[in-house]
DOFITI-134207 format. One line per field, with one value per residue (C-alpha): residue number from 1; residue in three letters; x, y, z. Coordinates in Angstrom, 3 decimals, decimal comma, padded with zeros to 6 digits. Layout:
BEGIN
nr	(NUM/...)
rest	(ALA/...)
c1	(X/...)
c2	(Y/...)
c3	(Z/...)
***
This chain:
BEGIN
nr	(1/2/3/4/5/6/7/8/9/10/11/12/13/14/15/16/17/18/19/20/21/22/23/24/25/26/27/28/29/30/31/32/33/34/35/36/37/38/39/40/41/42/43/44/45/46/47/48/49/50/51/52/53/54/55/56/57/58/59/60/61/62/63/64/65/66/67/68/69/70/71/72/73/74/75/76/77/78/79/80/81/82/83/84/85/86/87/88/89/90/91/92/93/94/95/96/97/98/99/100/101/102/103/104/105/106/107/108/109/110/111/112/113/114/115/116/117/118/119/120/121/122/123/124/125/126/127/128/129/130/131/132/133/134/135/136/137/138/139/140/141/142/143/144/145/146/147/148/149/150/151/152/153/154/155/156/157/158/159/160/161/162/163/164/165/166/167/168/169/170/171/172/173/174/175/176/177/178/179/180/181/182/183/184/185/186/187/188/189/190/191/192/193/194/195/196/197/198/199/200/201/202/203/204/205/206/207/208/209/210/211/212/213/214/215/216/217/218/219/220/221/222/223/224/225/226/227/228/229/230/231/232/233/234/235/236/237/238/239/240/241/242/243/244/245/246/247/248/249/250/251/252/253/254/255/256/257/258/259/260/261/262/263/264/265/266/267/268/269/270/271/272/273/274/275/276/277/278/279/280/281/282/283/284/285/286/287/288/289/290/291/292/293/294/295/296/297/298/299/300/301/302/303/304/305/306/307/308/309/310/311/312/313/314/315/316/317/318/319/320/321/322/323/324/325/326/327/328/329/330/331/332/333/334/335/336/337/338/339/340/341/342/343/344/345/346/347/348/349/350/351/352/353/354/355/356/357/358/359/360/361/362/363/364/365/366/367/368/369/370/371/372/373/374/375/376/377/378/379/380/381/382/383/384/385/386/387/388/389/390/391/392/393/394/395/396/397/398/399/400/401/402/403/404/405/406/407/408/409/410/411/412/413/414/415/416/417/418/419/420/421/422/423/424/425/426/427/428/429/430/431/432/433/434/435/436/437/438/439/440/441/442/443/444/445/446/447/448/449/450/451/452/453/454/455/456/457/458/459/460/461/462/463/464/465/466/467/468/469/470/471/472/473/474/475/476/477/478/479/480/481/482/483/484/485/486/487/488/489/490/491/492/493/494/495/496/497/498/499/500/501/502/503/504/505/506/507/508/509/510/511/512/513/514/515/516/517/518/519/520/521/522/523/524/525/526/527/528/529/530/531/532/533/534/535/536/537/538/539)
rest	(UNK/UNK/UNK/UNK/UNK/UNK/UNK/UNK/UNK/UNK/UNK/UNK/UNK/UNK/UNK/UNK/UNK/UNK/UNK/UNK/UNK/UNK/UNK/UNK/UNK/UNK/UNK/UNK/UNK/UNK/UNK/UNK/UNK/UNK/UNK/UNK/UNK/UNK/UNK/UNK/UNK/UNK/UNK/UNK/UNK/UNK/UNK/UNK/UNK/UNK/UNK/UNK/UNK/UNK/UNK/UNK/UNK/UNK/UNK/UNK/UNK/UNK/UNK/UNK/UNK/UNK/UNK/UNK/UNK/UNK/UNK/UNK/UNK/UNK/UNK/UNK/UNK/UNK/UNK/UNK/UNK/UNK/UNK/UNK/UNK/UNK/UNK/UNK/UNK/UNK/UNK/UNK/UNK/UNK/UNK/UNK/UNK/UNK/UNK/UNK/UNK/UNK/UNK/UNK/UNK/UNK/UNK/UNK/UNK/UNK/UNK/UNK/UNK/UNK/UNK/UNK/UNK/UNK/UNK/UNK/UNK/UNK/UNK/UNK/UNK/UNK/UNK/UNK/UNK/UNK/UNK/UNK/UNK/UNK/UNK/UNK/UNK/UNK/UNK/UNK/UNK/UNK/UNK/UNK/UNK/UNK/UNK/UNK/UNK/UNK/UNK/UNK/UNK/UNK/UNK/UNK/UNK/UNK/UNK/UNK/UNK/UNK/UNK/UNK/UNK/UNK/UNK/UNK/UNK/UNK/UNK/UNK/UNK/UNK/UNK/UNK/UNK/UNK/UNK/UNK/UNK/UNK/UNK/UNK/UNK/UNK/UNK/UNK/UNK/UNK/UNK/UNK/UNK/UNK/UNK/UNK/UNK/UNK/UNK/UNK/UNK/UNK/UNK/UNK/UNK/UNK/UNK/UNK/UNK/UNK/UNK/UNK/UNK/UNK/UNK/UNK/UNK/UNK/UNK/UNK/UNK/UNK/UNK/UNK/UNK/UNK/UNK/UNK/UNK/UNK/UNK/UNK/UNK/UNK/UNK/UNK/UNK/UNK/UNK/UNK/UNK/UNK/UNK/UNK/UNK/UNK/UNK/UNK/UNK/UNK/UNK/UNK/UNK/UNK/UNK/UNK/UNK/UNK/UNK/UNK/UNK/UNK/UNK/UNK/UNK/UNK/UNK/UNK/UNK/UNK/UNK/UNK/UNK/UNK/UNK/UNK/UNK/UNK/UNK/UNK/UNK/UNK/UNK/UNK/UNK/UNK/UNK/UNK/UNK/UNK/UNK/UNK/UNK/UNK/UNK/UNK/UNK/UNK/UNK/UNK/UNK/UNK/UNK/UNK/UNK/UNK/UNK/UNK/UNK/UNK/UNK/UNK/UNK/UNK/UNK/UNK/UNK/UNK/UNK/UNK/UNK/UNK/UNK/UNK/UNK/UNK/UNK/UNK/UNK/UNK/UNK/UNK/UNK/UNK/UNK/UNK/UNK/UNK/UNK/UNK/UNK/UNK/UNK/UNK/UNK/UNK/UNK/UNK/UNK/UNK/UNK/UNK/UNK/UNK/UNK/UNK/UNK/UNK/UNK/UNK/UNK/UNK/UNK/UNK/UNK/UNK/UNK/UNK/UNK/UNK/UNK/UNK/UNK/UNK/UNK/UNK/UNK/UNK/UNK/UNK/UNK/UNK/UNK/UNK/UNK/UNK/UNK/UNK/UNK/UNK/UNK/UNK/UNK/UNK/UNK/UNK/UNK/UNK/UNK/UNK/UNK/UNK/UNK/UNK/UNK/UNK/UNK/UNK/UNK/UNK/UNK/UNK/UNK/UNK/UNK/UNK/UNK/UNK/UNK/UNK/UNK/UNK/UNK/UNK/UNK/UNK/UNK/UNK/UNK/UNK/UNK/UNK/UNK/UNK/UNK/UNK/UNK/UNK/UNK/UNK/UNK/UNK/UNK/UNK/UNK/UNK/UNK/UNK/UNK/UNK/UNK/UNK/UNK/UNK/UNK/UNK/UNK/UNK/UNK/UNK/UNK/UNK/UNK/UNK/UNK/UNK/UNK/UNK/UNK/UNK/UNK/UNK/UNK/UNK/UNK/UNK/UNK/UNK/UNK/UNK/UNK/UNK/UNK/UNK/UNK/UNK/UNK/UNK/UNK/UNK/UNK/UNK/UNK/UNK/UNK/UNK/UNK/UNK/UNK/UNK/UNK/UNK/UNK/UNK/UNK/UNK/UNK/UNK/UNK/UNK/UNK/UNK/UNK/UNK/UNK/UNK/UNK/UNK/UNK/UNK/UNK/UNK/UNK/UNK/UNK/UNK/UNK/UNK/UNK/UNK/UNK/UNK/UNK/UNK/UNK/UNK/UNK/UNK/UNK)
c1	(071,797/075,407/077,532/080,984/084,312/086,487/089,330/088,523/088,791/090,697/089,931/092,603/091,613/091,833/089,193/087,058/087,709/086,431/083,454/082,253/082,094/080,187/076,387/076,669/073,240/072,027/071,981/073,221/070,878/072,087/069,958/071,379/070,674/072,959/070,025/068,931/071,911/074,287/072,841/073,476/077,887/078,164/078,373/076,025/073,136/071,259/069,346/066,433/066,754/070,178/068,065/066,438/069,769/071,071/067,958/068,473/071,966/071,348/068,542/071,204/073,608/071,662/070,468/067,530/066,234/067,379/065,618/065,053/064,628/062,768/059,430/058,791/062,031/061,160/058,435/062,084/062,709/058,804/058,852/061,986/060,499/056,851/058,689/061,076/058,398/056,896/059,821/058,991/062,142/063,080/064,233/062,542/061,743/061,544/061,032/062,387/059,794/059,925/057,494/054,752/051,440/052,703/056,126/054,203/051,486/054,139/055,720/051,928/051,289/054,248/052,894/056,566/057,164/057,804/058,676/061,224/060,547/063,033/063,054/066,291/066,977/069,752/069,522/071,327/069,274/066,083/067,102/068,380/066,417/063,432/062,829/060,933/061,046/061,770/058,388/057,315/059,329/058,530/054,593/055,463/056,967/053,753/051,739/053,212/054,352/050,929/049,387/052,005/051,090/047,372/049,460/052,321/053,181/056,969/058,407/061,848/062,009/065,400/066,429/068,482/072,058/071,596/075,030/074,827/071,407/071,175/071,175/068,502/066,256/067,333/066,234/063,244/062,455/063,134/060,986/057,783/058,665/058,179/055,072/053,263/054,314/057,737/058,740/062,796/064,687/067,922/070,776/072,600/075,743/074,785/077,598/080,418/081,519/082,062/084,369/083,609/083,954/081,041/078,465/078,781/077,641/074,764/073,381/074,300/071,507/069,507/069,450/068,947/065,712/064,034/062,006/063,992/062,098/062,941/065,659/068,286/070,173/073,280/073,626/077,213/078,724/082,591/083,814/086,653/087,035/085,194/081,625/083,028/084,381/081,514/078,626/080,877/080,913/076,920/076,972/079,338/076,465/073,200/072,793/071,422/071,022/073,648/072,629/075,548/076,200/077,993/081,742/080,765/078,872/077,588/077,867/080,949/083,283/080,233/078,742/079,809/081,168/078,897/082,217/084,013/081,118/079,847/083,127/084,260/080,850/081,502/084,993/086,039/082,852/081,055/077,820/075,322/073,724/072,509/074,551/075,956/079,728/081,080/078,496/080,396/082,838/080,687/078,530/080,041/082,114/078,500/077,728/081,159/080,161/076,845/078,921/079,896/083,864/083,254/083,456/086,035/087,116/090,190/093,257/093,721/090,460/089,915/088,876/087,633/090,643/093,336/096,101/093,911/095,005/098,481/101,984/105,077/107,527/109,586/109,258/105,561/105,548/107,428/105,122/102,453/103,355/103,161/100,270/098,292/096,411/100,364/100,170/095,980/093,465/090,709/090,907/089,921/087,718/085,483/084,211/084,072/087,013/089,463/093,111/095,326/098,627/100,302/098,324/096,256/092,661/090,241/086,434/084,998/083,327/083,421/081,323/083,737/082,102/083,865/082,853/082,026/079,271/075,761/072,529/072,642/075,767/074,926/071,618/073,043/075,801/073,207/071,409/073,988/074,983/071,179/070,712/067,297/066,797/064,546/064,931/065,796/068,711/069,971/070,843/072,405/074,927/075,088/076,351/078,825/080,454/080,796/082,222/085,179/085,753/086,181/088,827/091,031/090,053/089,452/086,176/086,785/083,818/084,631/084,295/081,542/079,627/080,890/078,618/075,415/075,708/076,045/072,858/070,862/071,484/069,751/066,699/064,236/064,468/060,923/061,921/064,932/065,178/068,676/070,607/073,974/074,247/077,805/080,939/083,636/087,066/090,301/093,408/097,290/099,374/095,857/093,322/091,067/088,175/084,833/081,867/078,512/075,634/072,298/068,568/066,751/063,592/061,101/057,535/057,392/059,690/062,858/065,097/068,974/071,447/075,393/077,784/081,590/083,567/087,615/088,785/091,226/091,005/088,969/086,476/086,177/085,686/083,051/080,968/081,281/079,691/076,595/075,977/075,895/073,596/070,980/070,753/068,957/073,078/073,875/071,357/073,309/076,162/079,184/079,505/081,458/083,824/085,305/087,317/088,451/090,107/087,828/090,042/093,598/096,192/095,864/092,815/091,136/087,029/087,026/083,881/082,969/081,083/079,605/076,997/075,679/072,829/070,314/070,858/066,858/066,025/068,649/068,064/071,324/071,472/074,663/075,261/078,071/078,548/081,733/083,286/086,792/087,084/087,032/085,383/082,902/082,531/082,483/079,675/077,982/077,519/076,645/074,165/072,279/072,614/071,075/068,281/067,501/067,268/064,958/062,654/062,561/062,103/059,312/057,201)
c2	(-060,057/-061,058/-063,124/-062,135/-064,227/-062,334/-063,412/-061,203/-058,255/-056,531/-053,235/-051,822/-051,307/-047,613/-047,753/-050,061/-046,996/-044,598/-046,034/-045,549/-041,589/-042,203/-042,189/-045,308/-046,796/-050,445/-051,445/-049,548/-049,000/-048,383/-046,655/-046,780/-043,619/-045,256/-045,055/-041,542/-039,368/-041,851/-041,481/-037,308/-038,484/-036,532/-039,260/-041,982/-042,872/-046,281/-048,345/-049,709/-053,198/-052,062/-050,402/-053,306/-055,231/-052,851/-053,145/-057,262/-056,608/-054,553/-056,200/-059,242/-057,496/-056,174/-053,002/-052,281/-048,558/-048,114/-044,770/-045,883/-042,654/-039,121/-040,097/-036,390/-036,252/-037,712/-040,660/-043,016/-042,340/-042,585/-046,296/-047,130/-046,048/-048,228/-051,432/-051,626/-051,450/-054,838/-056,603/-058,034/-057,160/-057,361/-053,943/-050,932/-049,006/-045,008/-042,697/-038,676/-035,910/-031,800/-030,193/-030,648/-032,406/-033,043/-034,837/-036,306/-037,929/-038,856/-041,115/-042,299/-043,470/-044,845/-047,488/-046,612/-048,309/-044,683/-041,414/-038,996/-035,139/-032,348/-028,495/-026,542/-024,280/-022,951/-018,679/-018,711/-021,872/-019,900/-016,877/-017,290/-021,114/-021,288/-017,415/-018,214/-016,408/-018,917/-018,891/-020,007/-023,270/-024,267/-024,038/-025,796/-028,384/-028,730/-028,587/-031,104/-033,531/-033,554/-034,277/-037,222/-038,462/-039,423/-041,932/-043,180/-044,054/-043,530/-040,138/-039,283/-035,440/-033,942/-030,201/-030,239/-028,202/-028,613/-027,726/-024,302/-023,625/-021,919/-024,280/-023,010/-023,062/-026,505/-028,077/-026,358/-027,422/-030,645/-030,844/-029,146/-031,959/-034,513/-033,019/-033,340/-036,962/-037,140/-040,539/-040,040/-036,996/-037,054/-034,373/-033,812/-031,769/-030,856/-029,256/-031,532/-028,776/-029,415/-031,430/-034,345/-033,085/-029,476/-032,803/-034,306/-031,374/-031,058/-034,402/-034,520/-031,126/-032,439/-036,042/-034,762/-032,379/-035,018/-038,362/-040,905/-043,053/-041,042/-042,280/-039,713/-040,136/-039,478/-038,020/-036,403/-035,641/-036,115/-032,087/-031,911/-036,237/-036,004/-037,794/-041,056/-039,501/-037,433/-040,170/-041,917/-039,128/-038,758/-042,370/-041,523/-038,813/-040,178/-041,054/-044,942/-044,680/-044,036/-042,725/-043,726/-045,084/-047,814/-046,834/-043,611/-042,631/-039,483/-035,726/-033,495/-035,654/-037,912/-039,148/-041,182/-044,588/-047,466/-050,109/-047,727/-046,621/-050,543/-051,875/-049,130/-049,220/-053,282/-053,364/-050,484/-049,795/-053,356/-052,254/-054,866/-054,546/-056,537/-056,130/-059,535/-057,942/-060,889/-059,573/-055,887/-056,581/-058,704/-055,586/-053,038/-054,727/-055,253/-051,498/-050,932/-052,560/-050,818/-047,289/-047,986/-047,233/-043,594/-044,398/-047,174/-048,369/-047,068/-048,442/-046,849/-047,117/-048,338/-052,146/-052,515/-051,157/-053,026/-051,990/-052,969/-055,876/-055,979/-055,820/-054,996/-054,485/-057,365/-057,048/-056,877/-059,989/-061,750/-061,442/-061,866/-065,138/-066,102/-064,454/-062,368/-060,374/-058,614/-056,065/-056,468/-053,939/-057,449/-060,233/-059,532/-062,832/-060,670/-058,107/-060,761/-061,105/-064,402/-063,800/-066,998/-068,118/-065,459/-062,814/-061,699/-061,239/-062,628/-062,190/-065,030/-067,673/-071,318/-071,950/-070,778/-070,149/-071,074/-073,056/-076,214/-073,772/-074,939/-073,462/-074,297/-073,207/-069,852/-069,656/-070,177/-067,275/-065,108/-065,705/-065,059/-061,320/-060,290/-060,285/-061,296/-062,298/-062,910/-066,578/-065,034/-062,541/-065,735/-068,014/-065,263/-064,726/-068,336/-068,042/-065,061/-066,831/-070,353/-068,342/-066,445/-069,572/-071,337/-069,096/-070,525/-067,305/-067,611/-065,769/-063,836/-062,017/-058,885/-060,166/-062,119/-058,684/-057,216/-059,325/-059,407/-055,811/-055,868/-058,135/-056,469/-053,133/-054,672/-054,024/-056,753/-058,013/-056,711/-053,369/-053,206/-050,812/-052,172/-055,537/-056,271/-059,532/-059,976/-057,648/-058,023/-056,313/-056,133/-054,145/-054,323/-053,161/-052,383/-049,165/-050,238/-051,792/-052,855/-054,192/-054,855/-056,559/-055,299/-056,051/-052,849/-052,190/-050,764/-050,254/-053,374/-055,971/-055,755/-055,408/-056,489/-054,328/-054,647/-051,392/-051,286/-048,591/-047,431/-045,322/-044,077/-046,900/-050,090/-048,707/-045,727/-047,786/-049,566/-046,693/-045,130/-048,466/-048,310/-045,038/-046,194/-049,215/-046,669/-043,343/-042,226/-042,696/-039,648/-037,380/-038,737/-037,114/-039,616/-036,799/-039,336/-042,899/-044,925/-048,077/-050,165/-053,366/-055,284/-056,969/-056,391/-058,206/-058,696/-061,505/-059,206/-058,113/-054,628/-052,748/-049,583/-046,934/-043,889/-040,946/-040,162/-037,241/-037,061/-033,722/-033,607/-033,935/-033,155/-036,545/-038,428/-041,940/-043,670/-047,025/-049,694/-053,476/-055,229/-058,119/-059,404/-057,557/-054,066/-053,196/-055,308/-054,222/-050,344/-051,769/-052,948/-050,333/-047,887/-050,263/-050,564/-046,364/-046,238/-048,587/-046,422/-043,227/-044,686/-046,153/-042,908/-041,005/-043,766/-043,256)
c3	(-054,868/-055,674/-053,523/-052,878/-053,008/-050,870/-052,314/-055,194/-053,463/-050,566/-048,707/-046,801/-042,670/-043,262/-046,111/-043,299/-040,733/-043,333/-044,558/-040,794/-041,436/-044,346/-044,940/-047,632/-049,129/-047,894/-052,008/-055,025/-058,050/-061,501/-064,116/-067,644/-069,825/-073,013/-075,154/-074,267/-073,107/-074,656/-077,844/-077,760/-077,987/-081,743/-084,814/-082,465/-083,348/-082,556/-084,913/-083,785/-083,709/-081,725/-078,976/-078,846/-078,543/-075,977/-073,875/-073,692/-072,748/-070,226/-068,351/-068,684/-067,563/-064,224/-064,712/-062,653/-064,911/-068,167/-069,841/-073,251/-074,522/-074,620/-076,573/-077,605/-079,440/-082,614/-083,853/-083,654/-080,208/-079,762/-081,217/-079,547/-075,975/-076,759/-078,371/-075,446/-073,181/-074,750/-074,250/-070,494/-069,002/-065,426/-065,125/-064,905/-068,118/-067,828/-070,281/-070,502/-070,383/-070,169/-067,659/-070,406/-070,708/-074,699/-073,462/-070,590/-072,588/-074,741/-072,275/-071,140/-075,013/-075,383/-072,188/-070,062/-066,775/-065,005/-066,217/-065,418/-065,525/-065,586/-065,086/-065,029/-061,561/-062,254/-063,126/-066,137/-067,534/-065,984/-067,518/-070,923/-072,074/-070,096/-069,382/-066,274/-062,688/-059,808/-058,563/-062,041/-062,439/-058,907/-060,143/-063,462/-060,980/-058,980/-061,919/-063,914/-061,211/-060,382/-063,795/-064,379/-060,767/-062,580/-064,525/-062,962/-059,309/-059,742/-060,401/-061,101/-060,450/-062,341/-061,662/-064,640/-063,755/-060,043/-059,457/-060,825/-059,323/-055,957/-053,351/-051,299/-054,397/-055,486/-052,009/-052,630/-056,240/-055,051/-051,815/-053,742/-056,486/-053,722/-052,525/-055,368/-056,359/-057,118/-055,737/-056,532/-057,155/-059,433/-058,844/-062,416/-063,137/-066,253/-067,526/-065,456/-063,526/-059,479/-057,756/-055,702/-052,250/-053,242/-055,136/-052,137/-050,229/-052,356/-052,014/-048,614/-047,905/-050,219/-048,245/-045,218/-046,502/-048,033/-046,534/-045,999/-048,592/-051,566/-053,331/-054,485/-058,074/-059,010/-062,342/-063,607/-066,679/-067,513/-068,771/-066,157/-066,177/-062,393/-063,219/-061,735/-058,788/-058,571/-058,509/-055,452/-053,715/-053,991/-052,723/-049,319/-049,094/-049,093/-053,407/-053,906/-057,665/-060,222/-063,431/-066,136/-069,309/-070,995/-072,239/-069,854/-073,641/-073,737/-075,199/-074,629/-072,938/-071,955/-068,403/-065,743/-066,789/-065,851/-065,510/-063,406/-061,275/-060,681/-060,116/-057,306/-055,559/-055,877/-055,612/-052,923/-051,249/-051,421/-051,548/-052,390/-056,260/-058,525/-061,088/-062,878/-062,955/-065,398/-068,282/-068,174/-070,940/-073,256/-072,784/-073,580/-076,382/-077,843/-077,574/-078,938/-082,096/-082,561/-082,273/-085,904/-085,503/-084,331/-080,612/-079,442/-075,952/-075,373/-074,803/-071,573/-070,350/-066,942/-066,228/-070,077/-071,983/-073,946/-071,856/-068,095/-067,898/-070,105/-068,343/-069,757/-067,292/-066,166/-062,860/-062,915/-065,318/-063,281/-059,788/-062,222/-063,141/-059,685/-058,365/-060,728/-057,737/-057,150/-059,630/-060,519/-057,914/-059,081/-061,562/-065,493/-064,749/-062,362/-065,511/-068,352/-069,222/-069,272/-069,276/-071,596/-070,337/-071,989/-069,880/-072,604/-072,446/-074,327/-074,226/-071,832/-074,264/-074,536/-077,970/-080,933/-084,143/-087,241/-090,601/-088,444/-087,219/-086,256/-086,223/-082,083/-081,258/-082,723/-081,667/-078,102/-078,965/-080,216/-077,042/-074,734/-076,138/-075,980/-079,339/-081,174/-085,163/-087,940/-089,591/-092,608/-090,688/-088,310/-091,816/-093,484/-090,381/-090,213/-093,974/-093,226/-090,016/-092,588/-095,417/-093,209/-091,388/-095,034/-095,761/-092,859/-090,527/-087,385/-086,402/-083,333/-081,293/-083,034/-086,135/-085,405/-083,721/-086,957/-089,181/-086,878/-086,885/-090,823/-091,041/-088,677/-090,554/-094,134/-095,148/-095,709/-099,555/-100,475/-099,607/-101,172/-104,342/-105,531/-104,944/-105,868/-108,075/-109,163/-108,577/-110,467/-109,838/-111,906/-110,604/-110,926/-113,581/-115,915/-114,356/-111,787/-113,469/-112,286/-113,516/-111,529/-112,047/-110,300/-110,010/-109,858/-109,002/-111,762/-110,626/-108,622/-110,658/-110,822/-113,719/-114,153/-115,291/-116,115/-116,275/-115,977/-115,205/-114,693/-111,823/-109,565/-107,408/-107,291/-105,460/-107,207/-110,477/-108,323/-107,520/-111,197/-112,099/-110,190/-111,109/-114,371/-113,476/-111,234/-112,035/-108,519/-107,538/-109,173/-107,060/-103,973/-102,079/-100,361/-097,167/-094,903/-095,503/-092,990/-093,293/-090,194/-089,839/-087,147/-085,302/-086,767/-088,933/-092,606/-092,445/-090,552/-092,088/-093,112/-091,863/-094,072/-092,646/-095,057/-094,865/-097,643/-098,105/-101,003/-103,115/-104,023/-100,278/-098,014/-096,195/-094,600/-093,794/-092,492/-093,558/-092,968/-094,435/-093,082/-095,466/-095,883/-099,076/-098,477/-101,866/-101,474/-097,701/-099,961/-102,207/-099,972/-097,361/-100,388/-101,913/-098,322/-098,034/-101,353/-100,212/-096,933/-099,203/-101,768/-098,798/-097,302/-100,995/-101,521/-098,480)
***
């Protein structure tokens, strides 16, 4: 349980007055779905040594359930579910399941702390997707509640797009739910469509028609930008468990924010949880990185943005200088993050990495973000950290998340179909030239090969070259390319993201390498795409 400094925070009398009136839970529970409904934001999609990353950060970070996926979904989602479930975490690991023995064993094989079951109750989900009559989906509920009650002693029971469904039904859904097993009962708004003051009415009846000893979930999405305000006002109503994500992740316009939701149950309602608040922005900077460019924390986002903790005006730098609490609702120090002199924040870290770099210091890094590696994986970022910090660059924790991510994402040399040898580039006042030199593999050895090529741009000329080199390259389709600079300025790495889709097959991988040359970063992240499409043509 955390202990509070009460000079971190300050709740006005009248907020003291109001939380009288309000039906607040003794502890709040957080239940992470960043894996599984994070996963569905469009573009995102999670390695699997990155779930595992994510799962280590989270149980760091607090979380008491984190649902590490829906097993039935697909044999990666099955793998990710059973492999998580080794990893002797502290916190609860649940697993997603329809009203089906199939899902349901699913979860079972997959060896899953609990599982959670859902069954929509709303009529036009009833009507149109499932096709059921009410009195059907309440039997599927006692049927199947039942049959996952031979495995598992907790039950979350989810009546997927409560908020549409009649509520008369919906209490009744629920309370059958219960009666056959159902040990919690989650309330989602599937579609993000009530206000804060009609959710609260709905967990408030569905509270009060439940035992006491069933703990009620709070699960919102973000389609009107309500799913924070939403959750709370489950909590003021009888909710204990808050069912978010990281970077409030998630399809459409995503679901509830896990920083905002912790930090105003924390912060404004000071209910006791046992969440580690100080790990929130090394978290979800960590997650940030795994998105691959396509999601980003925003600027403007609350507590974790660039702009939370940034003042401009004059008159607000001015009382900040003096006392930063004047124009700041808690200090940056509270989520993770440590503000310099110059009221700029910086991720909270005391070991910097650099070329003076040891295996320790990194070791201890890599410990403290979560993250786990192969001997083979931990020298080679070793060697990427050295060789930035050789070229008088400071590595920052972007940059350094950068290059674990780029490292994780390889795969291991035996299964590797083509590997880049030498690159040479020549540009200026001549055509873009490039020459590479591969080793390709040829019925188990590998073979070395040299092509050059001209093109429109050095990386053009680059990719001509290796289609000269391996011919597979020209049965391969570049769908998507992405270029970012990591952190910013002109020493910054470049990261390289790209789809690509095999013509023969119609399989797409997505691929990025980050280096401080953006061609190479371009070769790179093609070369491991090619790799993933020959392992999967090779199966």
């Amino acid at each position: 349980m955390m202990q509070r400094n009460k000079s971190e925070i300050n709740v006005s009398d009248m907020m003291e007055e109001i939380r009288g009136t309000l039906n607040l839970p003794e502890k709040a529970y957080f239940f992470d779905t960043t894996l599984r409904d994070g996963e569905q934001t469009p573009g995102i999609s999670f390695r699997h040594e990155e779930k595992l990353s994510i799962s280590y950060a989270l149980d760091e970070l607090g979380v008491d359930v984190i649902e590490a996926g829906f097993p039935i979904v697909s044999q990666g989602d099955f793998e990710a579910c059973r492999d998580i479930s080794k990893l002797g975490l502290d916190m609860e690991v649940i697993g997603l399941a329809r009203m089906k023995k199939l899902d349901i064993d699913k979860v079972i094989e997959a060896d899953m702390d609990s599982i959670h079951v859902f069954i929509a109750t709303s009529d036009i989900h009833m009507k149109s997707k499932l096709q059921m009559t009410r009195e059907q989906v309440l039997e599927e509920i006692a049927e199947m509640v039942s049959y996952a009650k031979n495995s598992y002693s907790t039950i979350l029971f989810s009546a997927e797009d409560a908020t549409r469904s009649d509520l008369d039904f919906l209490i009744k859904a629920n309370k059958v739910a219960v009666e056959n097993g159902a040990t919690r009962v989650n309330i989602p708004d599937t579609v993000g469509t009530i206000t804060p003051q009609a959710f609260g009415y709905i967990v408030k009846n569905i509270y009060e028609a439940l035992p006491k000893t069933i703990r009620i979930a709070a699960h919102c999405h973000n389609d009107f930008g309500l799913a924070v305000a939403n959750t709370i006002a489950g909590f003021e109503n009888g909710a204990s468990e808050a069912q978010t994500t990281i970077m409030g992740l998630g399809e459409r316009a995503g679901n509830a924010s896990f920083e905002e939701t912790a930090m105003s149950l924390y912060a404004l309602y000071q209910i006791p949880m046992n969440i580690k608040t100080r790990r929130i922005f090394p978290t979800a900077k960590l997650i940030e990185s795994y998105c691959g460019g396509k999601i980003k924390i925003g600027r403007l986002q609350p507590l974790i943005g660039q702009n939370a903790f940034a003042h401009e005006s004059g008159i607000h730098a001015h009382a900040m200088i003096k006392d930063a609490r004047a124009y700041e609702p808690i200090t940056p120090e509270l989520i993770g993050i440590k503000r310099s002199d110059n009221v700029q924040e910086i991720i909270q870290r005391s070991i910097k990495l650099g070329k003076h770099t040891g295996g320790h210091a990194l070791k201890a890094k890599l410990e403290d973000l979560g993250i786990t590696t192969t001997d083979e994986q931990f020298q080679k970022v070793i060697q990427h950290v050295k060789n930035f910090g050789d070229k008088g660059h400071e590595v920052l924790e972007e940059d350094f998340l950068a290059i674990v991510k780029d490292v994780l994402g390889e795969l291991p040399p035996e299964e590797q179909f083509v590997i880049l040898e030498e690159l040479t580039v020549l540009t200026g006042s001549v055509t873009p030239t490039s020459t590479v030199r591969l080793k390709i593999k040829d019925n188990g050895n590998y073979v070395e090969k040299l092509a050059s090529s001209t093109g429109v741009g050095p990386v053009d000329a680059s990719v001509k070259a290796i289609v000269k080199c391996f011919e597979p390259m020209s049965k391969v389709k570049l769908l998507n390319y992405n270029i970012d600079a990591v952190t910013g300025g002109t020493e910054a790495l470049g990261h390289v993201s790209i789809e690509l889709m095999d013509i023969e097959t119609n399989f797409i991988v997505n691929s990025n390498a980050t280096h401080e040359d953006i061609v190479m970063s371009s070769v790179l992240a093609l070369l491991k795409g090619l790799n993933r499409v020959m392992k999967y043509k090779n199966q």
